[in-house]
TILUMMI-687383 format. One record per residue: x negated, y, z of N, C-alpha, C in turn; residue in three letters. Coordinates in steps of 0.001 Angstrom, whole numbers, plus 500000, padded with zeros to 6 digits. Atoms other than C-alpha are relative to their C-alpha. Layout:
<rs>
@npx:X, npy:Y, npz:Z, capx:X, capy:Y, capz:Z, cpx:X, cpy:Y, cpz:Z, code:ALA
...
</rs>
This chain:
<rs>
@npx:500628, npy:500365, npz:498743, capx:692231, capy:695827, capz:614085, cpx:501092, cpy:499643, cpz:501006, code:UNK
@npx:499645, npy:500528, npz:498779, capx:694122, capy:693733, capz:616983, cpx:500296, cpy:500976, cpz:501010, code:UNK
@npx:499518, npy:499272, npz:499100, capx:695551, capy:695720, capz:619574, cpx:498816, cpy:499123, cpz:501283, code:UNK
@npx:500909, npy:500502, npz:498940, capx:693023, capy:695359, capz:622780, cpx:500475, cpy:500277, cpz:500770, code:UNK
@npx:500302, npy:499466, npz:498868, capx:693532, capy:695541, capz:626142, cpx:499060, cpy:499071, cpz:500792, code:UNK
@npx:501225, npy:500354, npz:498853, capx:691444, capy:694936, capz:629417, cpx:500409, cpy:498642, cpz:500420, code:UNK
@npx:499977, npy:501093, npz:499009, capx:690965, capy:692127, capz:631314, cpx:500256, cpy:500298, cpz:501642, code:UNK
@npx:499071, npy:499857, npz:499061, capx:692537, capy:693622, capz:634255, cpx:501501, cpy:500092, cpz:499543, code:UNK
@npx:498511, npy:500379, npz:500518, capx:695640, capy:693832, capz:632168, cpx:500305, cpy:498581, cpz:499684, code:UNK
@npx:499357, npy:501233, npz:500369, capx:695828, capy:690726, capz:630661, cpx:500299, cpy:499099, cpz:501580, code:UNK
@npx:500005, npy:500091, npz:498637, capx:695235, capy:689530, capz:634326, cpx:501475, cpy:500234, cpz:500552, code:UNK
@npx:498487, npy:499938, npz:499219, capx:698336, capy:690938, capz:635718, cpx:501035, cpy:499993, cpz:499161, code:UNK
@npx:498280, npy:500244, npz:501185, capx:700682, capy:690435, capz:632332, cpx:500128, cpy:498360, cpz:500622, code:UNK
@npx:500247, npy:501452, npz:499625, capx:699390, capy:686563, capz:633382, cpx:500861, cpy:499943, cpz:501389, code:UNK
@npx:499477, npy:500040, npz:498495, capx:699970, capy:686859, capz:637049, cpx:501266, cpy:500393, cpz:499905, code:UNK
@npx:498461, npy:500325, npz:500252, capx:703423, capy:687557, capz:635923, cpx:500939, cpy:499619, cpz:499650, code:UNK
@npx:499282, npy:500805, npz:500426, capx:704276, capy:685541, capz:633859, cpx:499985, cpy:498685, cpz:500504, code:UNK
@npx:499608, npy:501127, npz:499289, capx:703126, capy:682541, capz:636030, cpx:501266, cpy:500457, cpz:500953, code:UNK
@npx:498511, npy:499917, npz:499111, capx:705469, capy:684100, capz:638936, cpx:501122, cpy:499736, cpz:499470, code:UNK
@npx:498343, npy:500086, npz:500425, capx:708480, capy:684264, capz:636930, cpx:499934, cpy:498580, cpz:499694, code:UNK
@npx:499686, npy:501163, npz:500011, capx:707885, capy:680688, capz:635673, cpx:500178, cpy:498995, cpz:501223, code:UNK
@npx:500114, npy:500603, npz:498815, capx:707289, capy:679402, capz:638929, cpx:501236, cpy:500193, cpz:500838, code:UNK
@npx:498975, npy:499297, npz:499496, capx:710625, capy:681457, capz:640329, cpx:500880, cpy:499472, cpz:499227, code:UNK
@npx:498277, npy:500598, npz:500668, capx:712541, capy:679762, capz:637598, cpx:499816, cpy:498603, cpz:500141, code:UNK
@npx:499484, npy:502075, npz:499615, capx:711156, capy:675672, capz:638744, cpx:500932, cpy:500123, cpz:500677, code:UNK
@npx:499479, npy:499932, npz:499020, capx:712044, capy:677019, capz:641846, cpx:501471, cpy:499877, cpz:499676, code:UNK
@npx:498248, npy:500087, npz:500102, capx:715932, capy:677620, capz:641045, cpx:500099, cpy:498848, cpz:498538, code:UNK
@npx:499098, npy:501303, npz:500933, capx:716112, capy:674367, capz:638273, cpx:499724, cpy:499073, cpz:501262, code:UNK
@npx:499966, npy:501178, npz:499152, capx:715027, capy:672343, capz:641389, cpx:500570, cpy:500226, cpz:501193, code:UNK
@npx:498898, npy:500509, npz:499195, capx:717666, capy:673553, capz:643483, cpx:500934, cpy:500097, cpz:499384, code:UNK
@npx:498597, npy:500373, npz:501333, capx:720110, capy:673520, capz:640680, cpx:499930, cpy:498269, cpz:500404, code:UNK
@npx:499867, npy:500861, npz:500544, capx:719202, capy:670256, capz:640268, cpx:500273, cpy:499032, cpz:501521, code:UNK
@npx:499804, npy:500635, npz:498393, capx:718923, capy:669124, capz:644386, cpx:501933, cpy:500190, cpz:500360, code:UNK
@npx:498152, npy:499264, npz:499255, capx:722543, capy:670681, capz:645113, cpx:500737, cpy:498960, cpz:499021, code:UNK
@npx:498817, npy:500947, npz:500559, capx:724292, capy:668609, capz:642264, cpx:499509, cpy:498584, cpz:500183, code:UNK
@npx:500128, npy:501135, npz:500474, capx:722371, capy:665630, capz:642205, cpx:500295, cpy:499351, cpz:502279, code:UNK
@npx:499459, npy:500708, npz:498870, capx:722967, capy:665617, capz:646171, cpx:501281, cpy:499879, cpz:500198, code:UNK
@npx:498496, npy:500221, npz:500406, capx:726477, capy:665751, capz:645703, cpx:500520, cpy:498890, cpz:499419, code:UNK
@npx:499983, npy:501373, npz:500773, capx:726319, capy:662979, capz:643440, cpx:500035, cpy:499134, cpz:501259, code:UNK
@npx:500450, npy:501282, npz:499161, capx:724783, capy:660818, capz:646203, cpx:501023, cpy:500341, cpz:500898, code:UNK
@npx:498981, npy:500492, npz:499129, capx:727330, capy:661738, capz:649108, cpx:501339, cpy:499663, cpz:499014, code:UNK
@npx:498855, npy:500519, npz:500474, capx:730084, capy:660992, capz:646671, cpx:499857, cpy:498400, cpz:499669, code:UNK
@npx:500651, npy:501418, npz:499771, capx:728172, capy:657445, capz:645880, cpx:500046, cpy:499226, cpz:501215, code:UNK
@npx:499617, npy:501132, npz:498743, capx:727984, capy:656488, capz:649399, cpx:500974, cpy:500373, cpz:500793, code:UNK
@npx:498635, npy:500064, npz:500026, capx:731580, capy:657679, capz:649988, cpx:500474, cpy:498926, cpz:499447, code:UNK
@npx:499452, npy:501276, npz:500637, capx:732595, capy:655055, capz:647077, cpx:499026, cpy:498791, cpz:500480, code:UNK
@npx:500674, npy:501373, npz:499742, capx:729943, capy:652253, capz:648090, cpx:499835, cpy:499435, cpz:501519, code:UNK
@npx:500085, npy:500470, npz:498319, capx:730190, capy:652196, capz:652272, cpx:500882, cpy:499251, cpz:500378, code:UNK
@npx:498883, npy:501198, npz:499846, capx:731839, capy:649734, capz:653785, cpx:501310, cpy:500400, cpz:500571, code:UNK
@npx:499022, npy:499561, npz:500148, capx:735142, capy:650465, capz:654352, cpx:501019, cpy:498999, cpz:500917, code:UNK
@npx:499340, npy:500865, npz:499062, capx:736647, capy:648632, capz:657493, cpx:500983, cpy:500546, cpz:500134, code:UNK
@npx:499408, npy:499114, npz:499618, capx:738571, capy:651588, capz:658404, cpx:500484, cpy:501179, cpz:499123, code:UNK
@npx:500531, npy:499297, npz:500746, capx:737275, capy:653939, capz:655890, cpx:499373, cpy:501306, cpz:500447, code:UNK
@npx:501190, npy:498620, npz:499947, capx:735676, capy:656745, capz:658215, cpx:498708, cpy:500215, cpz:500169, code:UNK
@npx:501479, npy:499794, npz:500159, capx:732407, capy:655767, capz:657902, cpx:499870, cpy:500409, cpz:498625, code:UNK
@npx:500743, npy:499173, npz:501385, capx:732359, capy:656381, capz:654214, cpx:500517, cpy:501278, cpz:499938, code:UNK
@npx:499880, npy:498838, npz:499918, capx:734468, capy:659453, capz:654658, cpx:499608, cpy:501012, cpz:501045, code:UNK
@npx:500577, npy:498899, npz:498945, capx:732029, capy:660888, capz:657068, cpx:498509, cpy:500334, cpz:499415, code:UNK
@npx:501068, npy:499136, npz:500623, capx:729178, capy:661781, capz:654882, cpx:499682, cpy:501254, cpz:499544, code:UNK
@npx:500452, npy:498655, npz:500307, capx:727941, capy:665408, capz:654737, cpx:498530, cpy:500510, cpz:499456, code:UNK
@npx:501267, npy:499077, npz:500063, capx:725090, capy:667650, capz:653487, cpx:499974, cpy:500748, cpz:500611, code:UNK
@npx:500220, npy:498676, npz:499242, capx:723548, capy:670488, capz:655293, cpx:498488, cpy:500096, cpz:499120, code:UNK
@npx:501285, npy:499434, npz:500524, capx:720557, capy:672580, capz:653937, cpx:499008, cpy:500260, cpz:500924, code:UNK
@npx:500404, npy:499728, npz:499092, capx:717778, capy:672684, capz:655824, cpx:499013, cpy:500802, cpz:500049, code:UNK
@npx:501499, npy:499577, npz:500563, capx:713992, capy:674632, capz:655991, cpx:499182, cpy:498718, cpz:500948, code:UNK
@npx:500860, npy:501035, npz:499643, capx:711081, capy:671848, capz:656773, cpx:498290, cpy:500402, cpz:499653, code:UNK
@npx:500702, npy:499414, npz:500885, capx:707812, capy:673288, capz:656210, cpx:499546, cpy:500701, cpz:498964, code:UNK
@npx:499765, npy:498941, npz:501072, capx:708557, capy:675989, capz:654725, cpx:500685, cpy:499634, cpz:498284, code:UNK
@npx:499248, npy:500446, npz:501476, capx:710735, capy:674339, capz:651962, cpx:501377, cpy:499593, cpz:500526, code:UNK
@npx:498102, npy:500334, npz:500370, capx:714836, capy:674091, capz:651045, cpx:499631, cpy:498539, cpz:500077, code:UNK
@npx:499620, npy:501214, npz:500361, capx:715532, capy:670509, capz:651784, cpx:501469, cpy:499640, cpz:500575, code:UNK
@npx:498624, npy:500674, npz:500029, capx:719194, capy:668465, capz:651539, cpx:499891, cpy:498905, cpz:501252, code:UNK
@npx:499897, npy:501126, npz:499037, capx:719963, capy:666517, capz:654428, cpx:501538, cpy:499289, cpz:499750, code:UNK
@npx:498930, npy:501133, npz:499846, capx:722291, capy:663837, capz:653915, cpx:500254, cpy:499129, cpz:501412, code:UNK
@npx:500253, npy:501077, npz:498998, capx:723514, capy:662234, capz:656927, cpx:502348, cpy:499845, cpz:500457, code:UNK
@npx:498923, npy:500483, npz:499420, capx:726833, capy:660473, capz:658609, cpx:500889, cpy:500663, cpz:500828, code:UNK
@npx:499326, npy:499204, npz:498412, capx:728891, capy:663078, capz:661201, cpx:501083, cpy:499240, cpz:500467, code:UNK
@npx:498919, npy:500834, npz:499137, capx:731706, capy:660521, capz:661897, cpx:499595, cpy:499050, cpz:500839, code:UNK
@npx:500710, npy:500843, npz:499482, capx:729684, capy:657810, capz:662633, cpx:498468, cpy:499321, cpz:499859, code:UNK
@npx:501513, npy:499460, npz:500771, capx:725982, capy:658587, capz:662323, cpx:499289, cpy:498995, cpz:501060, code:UNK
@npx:500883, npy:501344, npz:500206, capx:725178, capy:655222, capz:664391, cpx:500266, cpy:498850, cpz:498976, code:UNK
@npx:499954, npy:501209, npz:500808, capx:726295, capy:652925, capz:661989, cpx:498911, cpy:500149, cpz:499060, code:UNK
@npx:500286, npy:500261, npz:501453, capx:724209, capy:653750, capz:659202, cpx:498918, cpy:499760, cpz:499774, code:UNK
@npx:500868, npy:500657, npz:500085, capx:720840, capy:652078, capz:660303, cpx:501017, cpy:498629, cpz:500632, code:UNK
@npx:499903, npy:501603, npz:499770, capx:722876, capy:648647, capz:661683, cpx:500998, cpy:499822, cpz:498832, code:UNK
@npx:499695, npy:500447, npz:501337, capx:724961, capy:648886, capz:658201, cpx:499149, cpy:499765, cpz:498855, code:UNK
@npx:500928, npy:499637, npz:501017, capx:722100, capy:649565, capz:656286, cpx:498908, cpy:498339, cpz:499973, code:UNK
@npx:500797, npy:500798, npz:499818, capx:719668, capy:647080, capz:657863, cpx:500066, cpy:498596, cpz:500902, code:UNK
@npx:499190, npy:501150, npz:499314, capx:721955, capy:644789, capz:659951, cpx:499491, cpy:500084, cpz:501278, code:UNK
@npx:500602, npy:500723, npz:498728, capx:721599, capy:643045, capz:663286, cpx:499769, cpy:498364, cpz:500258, code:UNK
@npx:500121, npy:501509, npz:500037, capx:721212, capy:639527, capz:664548, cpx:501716, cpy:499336, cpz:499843, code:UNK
@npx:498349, npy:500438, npz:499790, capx:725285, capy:639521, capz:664774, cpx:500406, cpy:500732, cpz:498872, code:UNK
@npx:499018, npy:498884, npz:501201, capx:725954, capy:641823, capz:661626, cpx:499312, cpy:499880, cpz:498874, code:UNK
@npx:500817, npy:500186, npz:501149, capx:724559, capy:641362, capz:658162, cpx:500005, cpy:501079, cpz:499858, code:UNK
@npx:500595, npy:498474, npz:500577, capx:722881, capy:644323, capz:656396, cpx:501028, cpy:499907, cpz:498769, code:UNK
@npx:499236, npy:499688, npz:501493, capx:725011, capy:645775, capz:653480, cpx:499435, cpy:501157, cpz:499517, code:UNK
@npx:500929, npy:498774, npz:500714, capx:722355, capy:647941, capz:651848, cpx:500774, cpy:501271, cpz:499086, code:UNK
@npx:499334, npy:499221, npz:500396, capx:724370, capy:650967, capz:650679, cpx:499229, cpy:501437, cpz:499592, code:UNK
@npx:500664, npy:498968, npz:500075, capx:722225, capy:653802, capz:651439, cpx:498364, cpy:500458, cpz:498886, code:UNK
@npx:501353, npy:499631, npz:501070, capx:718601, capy:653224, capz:649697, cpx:500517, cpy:499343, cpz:498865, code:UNK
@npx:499454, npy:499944, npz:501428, capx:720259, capy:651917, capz:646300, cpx:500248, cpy:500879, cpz:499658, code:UNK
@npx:499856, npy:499341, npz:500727, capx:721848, capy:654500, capz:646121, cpx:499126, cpy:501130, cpz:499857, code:UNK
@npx:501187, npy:498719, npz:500377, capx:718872, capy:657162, capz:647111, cpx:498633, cpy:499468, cpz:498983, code:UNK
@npx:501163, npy:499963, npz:500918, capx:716500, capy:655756, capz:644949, cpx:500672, cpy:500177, cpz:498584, code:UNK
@npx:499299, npy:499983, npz:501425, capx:719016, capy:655550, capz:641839, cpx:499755, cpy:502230, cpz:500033, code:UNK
@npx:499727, npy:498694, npz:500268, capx:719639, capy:659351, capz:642407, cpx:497970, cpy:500814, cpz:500475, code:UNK
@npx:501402, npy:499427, npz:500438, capx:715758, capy:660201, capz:643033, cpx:499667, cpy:500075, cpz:498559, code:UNK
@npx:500535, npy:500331, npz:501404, capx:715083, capy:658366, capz:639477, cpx:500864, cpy:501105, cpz:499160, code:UNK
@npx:499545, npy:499519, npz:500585, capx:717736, capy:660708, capz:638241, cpx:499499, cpy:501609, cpz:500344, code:UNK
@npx:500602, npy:498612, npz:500166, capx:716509, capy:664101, capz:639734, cpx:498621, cpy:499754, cpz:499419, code:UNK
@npx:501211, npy:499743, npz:501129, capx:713172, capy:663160, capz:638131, cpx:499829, cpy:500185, cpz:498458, code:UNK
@npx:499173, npy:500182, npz:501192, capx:714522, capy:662632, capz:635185, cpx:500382, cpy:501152, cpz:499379, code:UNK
@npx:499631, npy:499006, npz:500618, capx:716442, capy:665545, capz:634779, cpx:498788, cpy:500713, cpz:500166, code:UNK
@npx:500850, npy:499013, npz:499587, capx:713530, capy:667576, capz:636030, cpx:499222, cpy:500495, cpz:498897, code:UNK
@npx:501428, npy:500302, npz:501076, capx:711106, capy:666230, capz:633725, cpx:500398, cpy:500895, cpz:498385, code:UNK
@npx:499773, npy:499404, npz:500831, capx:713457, capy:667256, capz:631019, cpx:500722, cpy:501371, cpz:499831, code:UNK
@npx:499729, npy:498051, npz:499742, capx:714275, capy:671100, capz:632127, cpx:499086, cpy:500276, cpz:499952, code:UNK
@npx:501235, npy:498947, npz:499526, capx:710852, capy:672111, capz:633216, cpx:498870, cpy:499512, cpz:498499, code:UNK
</rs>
């Protein structure tokens, strides 16, 4: 005969084993946010335009909370106006698209990996 238990047990063996799975997306998808944002400021380090060179060597991350969720902020601290009139130009400056190439390449890649951890 099968070993029985209740349906209040199985219940909370369940309810714990979703938590723990859910506690381990949680840390592959900031495993996977922390390197794959790293990736991208090192990308638009090598791909910014480079008059001078401290616009590409002024790209940072910071971590942020946003509705109650870990998110990566990527943004410019040397010169954090250029990077909508580099991005999207002016009537006197051509656009040199740098920034969404490279965030959509590195989205397709955290999905990617995601898809194949979880």
């Amino acid at each position: 005969m099968a070993d029985e238990i209740s349906l209040d047990e199985f219940s909370a063996a369940l309810s714990d084993l979703l938590e723990k799975e859910a506690l381990n997306a949680e840390e592959t998808l900031e495993e996977i946010t922390h390197k794959r944002a790293l990736q991208l400021r090192d990308k638009l380090r090598q791909r910014s335009p480079k008059d001078t060179g401290g616009y590409a060597k002024g790209w940072r991350i910071k971590t942020a909370t946003r509705n109650h969720e870990k998110v990566k902020i990527l943004y410019n601290a040397d010169k954090p106006g250029l990077t909508y009139i580099l991005e999207y130009g002016t009537r006197h400056q051509r656009a040199q698209p740098h920034i969404r190439p490279a965030l959509v390449e590195t989205a397709d890649e955290i999905i990617e990996e995601l898809v194949d951890r979880i």
